[in-house]
N, CA, C and O atoms as CSV, one atom per row, in Angstrom:
chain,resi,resn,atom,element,x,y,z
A,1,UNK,N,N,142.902,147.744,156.174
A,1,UNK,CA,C,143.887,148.779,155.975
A,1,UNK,C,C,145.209,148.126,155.574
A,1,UNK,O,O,145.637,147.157,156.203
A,2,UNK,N,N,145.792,148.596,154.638
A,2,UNK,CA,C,147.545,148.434,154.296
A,2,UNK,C,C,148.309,148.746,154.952
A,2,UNK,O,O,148.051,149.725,155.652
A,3,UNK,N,N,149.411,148.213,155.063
A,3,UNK,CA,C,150.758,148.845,155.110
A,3,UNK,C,C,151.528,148.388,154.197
A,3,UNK,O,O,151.278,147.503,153.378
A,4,UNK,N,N,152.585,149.062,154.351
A,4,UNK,CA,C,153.954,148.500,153.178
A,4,UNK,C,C,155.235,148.240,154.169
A,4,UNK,O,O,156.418,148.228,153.828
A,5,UNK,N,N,154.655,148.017,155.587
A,5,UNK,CA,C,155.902,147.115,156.574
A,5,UNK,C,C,156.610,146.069,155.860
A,5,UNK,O,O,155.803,145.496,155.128
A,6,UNK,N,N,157.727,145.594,155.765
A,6,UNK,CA,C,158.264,144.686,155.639
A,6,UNK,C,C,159.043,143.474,156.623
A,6,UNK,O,O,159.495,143.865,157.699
A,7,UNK,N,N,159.183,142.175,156.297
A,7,UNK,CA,C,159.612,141.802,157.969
A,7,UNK,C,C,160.780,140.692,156.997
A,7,UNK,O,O,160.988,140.436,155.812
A,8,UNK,N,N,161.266,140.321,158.205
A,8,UNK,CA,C,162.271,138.951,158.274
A,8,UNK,C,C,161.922,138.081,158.957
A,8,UNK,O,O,160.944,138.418,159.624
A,9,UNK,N,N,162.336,136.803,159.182
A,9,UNK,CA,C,162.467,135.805,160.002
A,9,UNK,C,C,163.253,134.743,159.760
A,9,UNK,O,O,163.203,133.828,158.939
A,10,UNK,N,N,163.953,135.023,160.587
A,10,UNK,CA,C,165.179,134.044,160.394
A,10,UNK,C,C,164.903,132.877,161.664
A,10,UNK,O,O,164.813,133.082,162.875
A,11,UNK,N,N,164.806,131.557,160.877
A,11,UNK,CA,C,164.215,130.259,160.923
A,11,UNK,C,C,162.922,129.825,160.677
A,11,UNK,O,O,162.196,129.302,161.523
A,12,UNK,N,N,162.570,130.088,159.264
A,12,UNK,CA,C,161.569,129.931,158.907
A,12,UNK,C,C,161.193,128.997,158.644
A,12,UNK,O,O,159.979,128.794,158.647
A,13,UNK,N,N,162.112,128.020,158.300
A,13,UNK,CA,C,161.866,126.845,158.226
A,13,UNK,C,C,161.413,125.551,159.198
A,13,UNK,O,O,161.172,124.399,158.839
A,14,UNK,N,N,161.383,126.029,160.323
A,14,UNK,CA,C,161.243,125.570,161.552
A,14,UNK,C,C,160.252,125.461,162.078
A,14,UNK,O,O,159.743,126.574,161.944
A,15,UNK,N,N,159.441,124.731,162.731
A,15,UNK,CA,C,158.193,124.475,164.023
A,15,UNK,C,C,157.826,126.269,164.097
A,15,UNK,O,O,156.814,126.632,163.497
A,16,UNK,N,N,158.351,126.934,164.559
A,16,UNK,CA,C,157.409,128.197,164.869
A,16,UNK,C,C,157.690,129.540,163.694
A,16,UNK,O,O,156.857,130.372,163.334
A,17,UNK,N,N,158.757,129.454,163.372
A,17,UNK,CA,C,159.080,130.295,162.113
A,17,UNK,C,C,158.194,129.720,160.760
A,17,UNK,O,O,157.488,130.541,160.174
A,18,UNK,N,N,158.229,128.546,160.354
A,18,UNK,CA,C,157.026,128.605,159.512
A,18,UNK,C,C,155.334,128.934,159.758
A,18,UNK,O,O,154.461,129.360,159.001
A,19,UNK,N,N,155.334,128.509,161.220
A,19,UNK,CA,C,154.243,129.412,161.462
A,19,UNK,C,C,153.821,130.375,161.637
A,19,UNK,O,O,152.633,130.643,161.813
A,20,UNK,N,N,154.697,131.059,161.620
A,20,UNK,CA,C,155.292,132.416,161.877
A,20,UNK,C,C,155.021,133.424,160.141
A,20,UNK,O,O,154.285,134.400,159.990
A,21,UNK,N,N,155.794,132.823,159.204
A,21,UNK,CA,C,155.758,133.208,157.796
A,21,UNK,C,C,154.031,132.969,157.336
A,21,UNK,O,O,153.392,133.799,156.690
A,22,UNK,N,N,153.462,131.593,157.856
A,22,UNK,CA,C,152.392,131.909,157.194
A,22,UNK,C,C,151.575,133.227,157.553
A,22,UNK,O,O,151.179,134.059,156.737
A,23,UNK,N,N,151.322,133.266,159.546
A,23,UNK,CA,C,150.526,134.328,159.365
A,23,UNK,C,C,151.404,135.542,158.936
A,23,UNK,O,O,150.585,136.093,158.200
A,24,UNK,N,N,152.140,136.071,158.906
A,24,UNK,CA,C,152.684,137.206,158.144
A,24,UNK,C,C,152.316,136.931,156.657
A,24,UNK,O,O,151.766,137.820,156.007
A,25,UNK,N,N,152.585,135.810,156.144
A,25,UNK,CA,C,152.192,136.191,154.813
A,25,UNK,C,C,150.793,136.542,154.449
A,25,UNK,O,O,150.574,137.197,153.431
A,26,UNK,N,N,149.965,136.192,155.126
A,26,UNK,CA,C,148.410,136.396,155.116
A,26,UNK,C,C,148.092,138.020,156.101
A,26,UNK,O,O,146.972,138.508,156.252
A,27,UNK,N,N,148.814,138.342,156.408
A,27,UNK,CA,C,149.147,139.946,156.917
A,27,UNK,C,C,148.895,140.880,156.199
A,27,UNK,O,O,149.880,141.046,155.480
A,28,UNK,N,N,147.764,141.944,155.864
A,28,UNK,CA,C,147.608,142.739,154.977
A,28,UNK,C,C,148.885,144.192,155.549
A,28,UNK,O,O,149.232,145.099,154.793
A,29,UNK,N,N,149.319,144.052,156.875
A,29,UNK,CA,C,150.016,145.204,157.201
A,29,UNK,C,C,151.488,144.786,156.495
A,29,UNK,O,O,152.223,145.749,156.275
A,30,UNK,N,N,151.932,143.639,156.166
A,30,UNK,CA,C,153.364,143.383,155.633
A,30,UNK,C,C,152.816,143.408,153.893
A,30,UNK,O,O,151.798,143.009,153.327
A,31,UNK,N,N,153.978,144.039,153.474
A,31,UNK,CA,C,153.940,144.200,151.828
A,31,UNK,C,C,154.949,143.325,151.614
A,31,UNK,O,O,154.788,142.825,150.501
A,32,UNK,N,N,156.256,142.753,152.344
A,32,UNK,CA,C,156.985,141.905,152.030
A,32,UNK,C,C,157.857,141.211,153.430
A,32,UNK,O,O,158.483,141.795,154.314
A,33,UNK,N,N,157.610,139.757,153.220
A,33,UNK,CA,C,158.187,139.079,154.411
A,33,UNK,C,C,159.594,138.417,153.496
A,33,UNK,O,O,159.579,138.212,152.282
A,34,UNK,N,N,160.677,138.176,154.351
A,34,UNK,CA,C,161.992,137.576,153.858
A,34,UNK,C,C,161.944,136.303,155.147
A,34,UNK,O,O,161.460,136.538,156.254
A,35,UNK,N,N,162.436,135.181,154.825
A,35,UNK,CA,C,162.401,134.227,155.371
A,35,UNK,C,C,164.246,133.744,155.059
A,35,UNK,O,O,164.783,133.527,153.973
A,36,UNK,N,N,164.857,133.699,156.453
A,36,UNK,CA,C,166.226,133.115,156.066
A,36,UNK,C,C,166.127,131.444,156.678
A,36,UNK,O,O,165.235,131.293,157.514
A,37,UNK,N,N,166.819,130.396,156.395
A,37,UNK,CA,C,166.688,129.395,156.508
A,37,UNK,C,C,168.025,128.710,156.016
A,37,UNK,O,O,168.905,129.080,155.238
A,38,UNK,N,N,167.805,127.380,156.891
A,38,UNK,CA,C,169.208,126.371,155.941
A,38,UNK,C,C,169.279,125.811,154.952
A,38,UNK,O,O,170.291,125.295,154.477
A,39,UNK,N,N,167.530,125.855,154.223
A,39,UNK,CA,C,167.114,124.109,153.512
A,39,UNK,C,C,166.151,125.617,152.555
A,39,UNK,O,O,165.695,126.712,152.883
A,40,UNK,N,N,166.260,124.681,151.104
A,40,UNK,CA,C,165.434,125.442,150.583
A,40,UNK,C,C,163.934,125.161,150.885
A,40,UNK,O,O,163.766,123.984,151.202
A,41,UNK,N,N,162.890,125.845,150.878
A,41,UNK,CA,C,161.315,125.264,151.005
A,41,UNK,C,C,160.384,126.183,149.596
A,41,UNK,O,O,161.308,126.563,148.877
A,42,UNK,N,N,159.654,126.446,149.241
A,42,UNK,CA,C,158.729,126.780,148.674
A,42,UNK,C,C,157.927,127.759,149.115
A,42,UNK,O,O,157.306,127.531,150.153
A,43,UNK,N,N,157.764,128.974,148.488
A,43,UNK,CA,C,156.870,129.493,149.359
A,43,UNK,C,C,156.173,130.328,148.749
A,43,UNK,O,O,156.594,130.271,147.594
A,44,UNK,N,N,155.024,131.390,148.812
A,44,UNK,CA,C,154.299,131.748,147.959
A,44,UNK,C,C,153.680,132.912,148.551
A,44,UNK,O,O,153.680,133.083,149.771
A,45,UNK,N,N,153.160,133.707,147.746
A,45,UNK,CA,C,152.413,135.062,148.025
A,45,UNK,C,C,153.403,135.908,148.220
A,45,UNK,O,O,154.160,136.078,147.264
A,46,UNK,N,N,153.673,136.678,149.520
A,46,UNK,CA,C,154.411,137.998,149.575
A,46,UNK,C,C,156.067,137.401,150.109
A,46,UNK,O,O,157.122,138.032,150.177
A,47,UNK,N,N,155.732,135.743,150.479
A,47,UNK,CA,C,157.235,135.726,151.540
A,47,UNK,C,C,157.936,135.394,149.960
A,47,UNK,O,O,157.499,135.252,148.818
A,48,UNK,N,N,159.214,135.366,150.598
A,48,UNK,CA,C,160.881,135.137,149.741
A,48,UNK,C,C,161.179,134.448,150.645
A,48,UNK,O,O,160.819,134.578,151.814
A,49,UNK,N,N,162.065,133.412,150.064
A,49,UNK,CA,C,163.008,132.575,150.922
A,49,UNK,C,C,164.436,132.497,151.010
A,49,UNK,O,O,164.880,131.623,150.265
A,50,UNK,N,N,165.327,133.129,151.683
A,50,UNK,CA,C,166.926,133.134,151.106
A,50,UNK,C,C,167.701,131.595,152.189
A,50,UNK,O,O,167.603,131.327,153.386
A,51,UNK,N,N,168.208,131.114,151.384
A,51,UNK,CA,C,168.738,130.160,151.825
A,51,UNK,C,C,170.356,130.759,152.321
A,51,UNK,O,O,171.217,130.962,151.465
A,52,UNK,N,N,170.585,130.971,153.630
A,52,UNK,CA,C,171.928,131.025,154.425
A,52,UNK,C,C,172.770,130.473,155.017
A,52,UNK,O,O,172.380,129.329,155.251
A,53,UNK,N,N,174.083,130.709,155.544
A,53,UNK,CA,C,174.856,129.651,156.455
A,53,UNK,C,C,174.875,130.946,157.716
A,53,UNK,O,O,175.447,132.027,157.578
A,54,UNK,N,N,173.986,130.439,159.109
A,54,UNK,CA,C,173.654,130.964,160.029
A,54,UNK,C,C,175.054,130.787,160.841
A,54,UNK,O,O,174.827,130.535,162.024
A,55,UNK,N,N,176.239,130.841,160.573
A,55,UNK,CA,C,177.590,130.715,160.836
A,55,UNK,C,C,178.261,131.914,160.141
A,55,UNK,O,O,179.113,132.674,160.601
A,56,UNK,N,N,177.738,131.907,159.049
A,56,UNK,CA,C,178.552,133.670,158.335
A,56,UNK,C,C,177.401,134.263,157.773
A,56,UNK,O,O,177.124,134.264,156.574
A,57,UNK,N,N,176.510,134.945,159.007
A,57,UNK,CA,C,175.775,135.927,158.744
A,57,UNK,C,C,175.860,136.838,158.618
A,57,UNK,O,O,174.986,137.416,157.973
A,58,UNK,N,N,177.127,137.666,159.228
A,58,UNK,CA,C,177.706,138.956,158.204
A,58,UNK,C,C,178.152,138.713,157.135
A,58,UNK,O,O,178.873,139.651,156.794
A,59,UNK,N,N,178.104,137.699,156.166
A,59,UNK,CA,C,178.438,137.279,154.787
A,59,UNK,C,C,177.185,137.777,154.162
A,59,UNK,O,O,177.534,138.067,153.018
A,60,UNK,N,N,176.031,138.014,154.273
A,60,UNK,CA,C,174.373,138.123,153.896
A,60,UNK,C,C,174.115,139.329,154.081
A,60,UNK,O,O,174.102,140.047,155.082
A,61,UNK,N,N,173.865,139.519,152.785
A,61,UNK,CA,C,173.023,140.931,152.581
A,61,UNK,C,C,171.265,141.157,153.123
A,61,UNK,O,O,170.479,140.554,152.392
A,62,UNK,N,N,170.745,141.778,154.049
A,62,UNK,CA,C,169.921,141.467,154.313
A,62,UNK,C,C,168.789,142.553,153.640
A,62,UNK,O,O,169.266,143.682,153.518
A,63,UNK,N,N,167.435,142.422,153.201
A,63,UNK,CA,C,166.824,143.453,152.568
A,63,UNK,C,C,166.435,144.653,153.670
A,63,UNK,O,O,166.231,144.296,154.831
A,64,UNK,N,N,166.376,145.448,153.475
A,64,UNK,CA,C,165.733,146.815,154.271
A,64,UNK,C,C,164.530,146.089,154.906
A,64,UNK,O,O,163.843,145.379,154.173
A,65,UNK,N,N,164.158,146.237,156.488
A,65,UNK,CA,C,163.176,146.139,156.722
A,65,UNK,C,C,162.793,146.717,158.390
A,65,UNK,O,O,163.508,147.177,159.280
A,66,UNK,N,N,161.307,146.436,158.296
A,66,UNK,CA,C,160.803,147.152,159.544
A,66,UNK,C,C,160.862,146.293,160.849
A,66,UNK,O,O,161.183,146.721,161.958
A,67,UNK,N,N,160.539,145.142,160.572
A,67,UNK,CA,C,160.690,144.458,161.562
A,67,UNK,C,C,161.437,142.860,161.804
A,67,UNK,O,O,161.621,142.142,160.821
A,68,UNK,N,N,161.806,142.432,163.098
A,68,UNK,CA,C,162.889,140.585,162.553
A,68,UNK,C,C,162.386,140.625,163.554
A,68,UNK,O,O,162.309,141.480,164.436
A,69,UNK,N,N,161.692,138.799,163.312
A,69,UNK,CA,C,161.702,138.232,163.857
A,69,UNK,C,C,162.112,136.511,164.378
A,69,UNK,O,O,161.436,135.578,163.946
A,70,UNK,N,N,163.426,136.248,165.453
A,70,UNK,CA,C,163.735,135.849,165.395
A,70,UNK,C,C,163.406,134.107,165.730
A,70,UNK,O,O,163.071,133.994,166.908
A,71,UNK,N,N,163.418,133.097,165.179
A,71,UNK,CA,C,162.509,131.762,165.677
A,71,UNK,C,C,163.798,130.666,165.607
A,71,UNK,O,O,163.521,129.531,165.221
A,72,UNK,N,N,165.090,130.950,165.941
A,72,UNK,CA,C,165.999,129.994,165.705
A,72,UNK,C,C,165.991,129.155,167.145
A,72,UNK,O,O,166.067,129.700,168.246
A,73,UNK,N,N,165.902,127.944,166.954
A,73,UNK,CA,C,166.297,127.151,167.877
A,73,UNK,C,C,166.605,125.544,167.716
A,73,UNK,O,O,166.616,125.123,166.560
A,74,UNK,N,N,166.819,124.752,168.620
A,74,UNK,CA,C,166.547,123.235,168.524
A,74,UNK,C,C,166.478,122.703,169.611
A,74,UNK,O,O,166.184,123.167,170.713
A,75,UNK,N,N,166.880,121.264,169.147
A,75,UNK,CA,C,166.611,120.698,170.630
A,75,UNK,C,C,168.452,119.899,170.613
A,75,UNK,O,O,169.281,119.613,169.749
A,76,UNK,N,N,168.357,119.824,171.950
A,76,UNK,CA,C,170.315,119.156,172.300
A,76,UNK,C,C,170.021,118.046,171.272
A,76,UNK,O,O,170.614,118.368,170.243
A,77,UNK,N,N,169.381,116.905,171.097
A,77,UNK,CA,C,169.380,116.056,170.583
A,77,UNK,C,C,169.624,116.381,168.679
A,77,UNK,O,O,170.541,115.987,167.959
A,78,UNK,N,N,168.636,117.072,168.394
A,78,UNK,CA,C,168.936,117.394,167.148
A,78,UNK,C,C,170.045,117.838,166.411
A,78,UNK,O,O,170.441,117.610,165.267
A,79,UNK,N,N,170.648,118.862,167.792
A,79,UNK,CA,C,171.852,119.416,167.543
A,79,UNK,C,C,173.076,118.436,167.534
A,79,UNK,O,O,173.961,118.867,166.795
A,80,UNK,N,N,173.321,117.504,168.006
A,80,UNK,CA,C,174.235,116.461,169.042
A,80,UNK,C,C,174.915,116.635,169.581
A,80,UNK,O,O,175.683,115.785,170.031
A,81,UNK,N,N,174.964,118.004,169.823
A,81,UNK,CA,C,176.083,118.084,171.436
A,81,UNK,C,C,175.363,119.281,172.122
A,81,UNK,O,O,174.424,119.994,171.769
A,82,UNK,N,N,176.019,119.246,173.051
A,82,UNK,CA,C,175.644,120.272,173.907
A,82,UNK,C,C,176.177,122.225,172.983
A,82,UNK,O,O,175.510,123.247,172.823
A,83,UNK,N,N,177.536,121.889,172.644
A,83,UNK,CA,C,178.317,122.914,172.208
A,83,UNK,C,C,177.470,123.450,170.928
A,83,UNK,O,O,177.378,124.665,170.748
A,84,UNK,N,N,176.804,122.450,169.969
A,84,UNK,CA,C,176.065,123.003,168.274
A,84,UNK,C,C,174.694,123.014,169.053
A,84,UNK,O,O,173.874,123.542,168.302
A,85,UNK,N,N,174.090,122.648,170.265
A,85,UNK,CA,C,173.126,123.334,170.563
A,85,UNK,C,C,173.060,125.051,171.156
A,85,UNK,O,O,172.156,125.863,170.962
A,86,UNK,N,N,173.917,125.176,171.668
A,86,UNK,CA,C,174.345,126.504,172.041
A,86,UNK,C,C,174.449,127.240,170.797
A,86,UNK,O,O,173.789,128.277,170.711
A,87,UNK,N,N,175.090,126.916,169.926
A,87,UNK,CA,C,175.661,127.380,169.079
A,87,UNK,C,C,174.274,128.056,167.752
A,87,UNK,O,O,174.305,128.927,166.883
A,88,UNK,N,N,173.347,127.210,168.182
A,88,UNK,CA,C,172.087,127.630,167.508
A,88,UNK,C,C,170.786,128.483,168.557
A,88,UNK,O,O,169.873,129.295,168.414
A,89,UNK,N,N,171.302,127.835,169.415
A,89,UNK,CA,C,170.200,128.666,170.380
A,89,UNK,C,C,170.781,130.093,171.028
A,89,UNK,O,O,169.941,130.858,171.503
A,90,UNK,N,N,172.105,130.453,171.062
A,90,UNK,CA,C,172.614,131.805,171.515
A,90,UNK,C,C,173.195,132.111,170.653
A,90,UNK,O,O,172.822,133.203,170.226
A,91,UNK,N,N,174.377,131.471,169.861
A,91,UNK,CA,C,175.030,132.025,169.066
A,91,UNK,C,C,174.632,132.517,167.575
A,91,UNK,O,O,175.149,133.408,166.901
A,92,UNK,N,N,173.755,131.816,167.331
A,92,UNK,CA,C,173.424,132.640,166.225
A,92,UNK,C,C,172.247,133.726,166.168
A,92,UNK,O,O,172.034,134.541,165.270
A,93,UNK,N,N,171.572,133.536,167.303
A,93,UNK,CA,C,170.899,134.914,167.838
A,93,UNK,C,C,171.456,135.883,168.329
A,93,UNK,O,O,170.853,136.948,168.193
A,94,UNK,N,N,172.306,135.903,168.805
A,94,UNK,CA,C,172.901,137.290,169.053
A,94,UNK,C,C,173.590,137.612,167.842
A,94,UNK,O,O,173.967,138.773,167.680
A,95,UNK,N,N,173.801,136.760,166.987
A,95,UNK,CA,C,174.322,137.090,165.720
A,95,UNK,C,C,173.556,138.268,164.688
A,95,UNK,O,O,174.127,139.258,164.229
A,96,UNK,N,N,172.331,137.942,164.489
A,96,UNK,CA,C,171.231,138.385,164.556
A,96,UNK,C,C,170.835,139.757,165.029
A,96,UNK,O,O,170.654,140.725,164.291
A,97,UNK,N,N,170.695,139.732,166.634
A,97,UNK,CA,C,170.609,140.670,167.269
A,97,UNK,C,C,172.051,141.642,166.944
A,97,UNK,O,O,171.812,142.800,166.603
A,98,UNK,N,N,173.257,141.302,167.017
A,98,UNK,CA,C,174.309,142.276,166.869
A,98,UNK,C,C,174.017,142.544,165.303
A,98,UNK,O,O,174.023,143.738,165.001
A,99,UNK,N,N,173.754,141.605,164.228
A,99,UNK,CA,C,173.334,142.926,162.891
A,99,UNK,C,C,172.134,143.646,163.070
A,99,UNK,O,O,171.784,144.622,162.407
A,100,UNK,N,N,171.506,143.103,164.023
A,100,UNK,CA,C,170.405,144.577,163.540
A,100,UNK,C,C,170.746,146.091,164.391
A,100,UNK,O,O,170.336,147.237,164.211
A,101,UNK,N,N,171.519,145.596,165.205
A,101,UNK,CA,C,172.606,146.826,165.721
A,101,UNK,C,C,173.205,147.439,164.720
A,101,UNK,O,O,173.200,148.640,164.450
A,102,UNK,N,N,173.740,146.534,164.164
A,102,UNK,CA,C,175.256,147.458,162.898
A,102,UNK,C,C,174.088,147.912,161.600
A,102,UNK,O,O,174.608,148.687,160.796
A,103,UNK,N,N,172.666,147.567,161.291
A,103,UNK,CA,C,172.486,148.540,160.214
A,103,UNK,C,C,171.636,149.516,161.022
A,103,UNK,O,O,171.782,149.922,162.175
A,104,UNK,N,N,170.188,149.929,159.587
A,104,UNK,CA,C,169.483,150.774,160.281
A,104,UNK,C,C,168.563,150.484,161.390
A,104,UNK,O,O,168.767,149.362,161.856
A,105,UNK,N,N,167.772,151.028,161.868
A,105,UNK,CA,C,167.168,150.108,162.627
A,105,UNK,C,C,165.517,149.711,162.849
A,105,UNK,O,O,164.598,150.462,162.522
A,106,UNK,N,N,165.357,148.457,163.434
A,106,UNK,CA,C,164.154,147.732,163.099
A,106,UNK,C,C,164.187,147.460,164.281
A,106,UNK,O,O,165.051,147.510,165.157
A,107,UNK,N,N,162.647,147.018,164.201
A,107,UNK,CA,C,162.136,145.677,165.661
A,107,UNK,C,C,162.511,144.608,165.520
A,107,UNK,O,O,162.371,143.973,164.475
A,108,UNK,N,N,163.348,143.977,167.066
A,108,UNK,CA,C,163.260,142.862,167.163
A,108,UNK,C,C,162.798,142.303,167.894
A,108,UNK,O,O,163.018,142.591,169.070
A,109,UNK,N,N,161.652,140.887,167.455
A,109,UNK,CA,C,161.343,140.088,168.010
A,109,UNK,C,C,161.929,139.126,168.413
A,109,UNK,O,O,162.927,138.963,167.712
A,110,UNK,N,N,161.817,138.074,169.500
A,110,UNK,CA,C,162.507,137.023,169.478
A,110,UNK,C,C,161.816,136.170,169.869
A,110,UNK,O,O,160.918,136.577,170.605
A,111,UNK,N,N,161.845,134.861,169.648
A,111,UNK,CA,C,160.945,133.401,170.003
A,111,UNK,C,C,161.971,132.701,170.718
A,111,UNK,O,O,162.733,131.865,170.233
A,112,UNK,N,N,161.932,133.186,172.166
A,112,UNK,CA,C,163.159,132.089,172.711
A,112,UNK,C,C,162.893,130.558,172.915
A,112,UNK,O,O,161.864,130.169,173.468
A,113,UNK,N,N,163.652,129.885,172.547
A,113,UNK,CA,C,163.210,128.418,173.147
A,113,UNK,C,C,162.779,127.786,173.952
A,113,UNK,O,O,161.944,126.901,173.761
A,114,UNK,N,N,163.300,128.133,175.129
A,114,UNK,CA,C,162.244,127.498,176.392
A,114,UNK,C,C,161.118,128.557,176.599
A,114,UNK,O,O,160.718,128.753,177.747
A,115,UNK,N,N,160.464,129.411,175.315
A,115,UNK,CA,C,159.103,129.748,175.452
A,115,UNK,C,C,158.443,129.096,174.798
A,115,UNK,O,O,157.242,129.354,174.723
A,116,UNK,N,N,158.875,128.269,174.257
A,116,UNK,CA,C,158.139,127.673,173.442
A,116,UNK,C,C,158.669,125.269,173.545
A,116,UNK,O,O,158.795,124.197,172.953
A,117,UNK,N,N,158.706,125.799,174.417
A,117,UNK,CA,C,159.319,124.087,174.772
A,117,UNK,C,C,158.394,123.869,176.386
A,117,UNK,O,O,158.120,124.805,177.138
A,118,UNK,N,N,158.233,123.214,176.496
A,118,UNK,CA,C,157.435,122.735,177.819
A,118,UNK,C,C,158.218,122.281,178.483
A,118,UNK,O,O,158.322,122.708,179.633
A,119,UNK,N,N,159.092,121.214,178.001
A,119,UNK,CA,C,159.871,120.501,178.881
A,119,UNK,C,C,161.336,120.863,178.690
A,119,UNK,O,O,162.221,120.245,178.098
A,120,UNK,N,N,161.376,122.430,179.570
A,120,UNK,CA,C,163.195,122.581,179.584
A,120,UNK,C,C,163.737,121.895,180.189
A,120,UNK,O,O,163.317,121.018,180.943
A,121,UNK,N,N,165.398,122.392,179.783
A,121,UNK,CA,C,166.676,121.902,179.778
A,121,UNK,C,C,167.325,122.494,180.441
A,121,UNK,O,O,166.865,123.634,180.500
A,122,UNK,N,N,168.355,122.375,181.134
A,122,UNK,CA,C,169.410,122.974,181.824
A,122,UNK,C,C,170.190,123.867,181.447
A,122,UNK,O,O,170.733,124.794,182.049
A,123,UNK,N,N,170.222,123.374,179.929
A,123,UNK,CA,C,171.141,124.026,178.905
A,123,UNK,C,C,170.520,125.661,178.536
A,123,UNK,O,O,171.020,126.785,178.564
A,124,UNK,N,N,169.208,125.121,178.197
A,124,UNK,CA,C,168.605,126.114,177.559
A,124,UNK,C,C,168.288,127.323,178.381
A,124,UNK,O,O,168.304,128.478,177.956
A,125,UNK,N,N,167.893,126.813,180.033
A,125,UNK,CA,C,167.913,127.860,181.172
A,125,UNK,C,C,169.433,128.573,181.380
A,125,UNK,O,O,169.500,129.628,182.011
A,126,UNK,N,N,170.856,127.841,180.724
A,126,UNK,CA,C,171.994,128.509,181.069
A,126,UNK,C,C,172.107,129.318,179.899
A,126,UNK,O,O,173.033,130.101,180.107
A,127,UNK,N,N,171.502,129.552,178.510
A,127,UNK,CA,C,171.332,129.882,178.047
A,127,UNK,C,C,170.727,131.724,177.674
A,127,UNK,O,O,171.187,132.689,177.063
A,128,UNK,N,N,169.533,131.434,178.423
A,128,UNK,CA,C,168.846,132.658,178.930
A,128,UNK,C,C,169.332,133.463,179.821
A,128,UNK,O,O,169.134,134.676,179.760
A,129,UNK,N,N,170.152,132.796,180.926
A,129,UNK,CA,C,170.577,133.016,181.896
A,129,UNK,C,C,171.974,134.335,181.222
A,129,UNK,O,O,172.466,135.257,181.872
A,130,UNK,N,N,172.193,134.051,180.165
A,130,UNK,CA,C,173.570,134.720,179.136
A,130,UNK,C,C,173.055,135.391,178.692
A,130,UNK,O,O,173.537,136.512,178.532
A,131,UNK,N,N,171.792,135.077,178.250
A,131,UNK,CA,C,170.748,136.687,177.858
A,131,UNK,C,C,171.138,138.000,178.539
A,131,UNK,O,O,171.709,139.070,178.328
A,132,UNK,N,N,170.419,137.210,179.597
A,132,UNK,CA,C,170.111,137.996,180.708
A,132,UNK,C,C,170.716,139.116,180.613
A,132,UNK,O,O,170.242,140.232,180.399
A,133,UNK,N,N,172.302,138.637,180.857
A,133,UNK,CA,C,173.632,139.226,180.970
A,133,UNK,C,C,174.181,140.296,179.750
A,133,UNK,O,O,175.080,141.113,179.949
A,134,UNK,N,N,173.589,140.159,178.678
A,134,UNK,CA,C,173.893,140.678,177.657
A,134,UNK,C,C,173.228,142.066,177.685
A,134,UNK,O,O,173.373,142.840,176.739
């Protein structure tokens, strides 16, 4: 069976967001996946790839869609501080989460990080912990 759902995912480029794009792209229920990212990649069949600065995401036009799902994260190390790890693991998800507030509205998914990390962090539990709160 078809659909003509459409989705997002912003960090597609990433450990679970590209895994993420493939099975959606192999999804007969999505007619079109959008993939936002930092780095350009290649991609094929139904996804698109828009290359963004996850710092001025109300700068980005985003396409109409049914569902986001979100896969942004890292690790402290990658990031190198404590402050640009935050800054990717909360701040630009709620970034995220507050536009899909301001348009129409869709599902959001989210891939939090320490669901997908085995060996948390302190950071990342104070993190959630701000969720929570939100």
């Amino acid at each position: 069976m078809l659909f003509a759902r459409k989705a997002l995912v912003a960090g597609g480029t990433g450990l679970v967001g590209s895994e993420l794009l493939a099975l959606l792209g192999e999804d007969n229920r999505y007619a079109r996946v959008t993939s936002l990212g930092r780095r350009e990649v290649v991609t094929a069949g139904r996804v698109e790839h828009r290359v963004v600065s996850f710092d001025h995401l109300d700068r980005n036009e985003f396409p109409k869609i049914d569902d986001a799902y979100c896969c942004l994260g890292t690790t402290r190390r990658a990031a190198g501080s404590d402050d640009a790890f935050r800054t990717v693991d909360f701040d630009y998800v709620l970034a995220m989460r507050v536009r899909r507030n301001a348009r129409a509205p869709f599902d959001f998914f989210w891939c939090p990080p320490w669901a997908r990390r085995r060996n948390r962090e302190f950071c990342t539990h104070a993190s959630r912990d701000r969720w929570k709160r939100r």
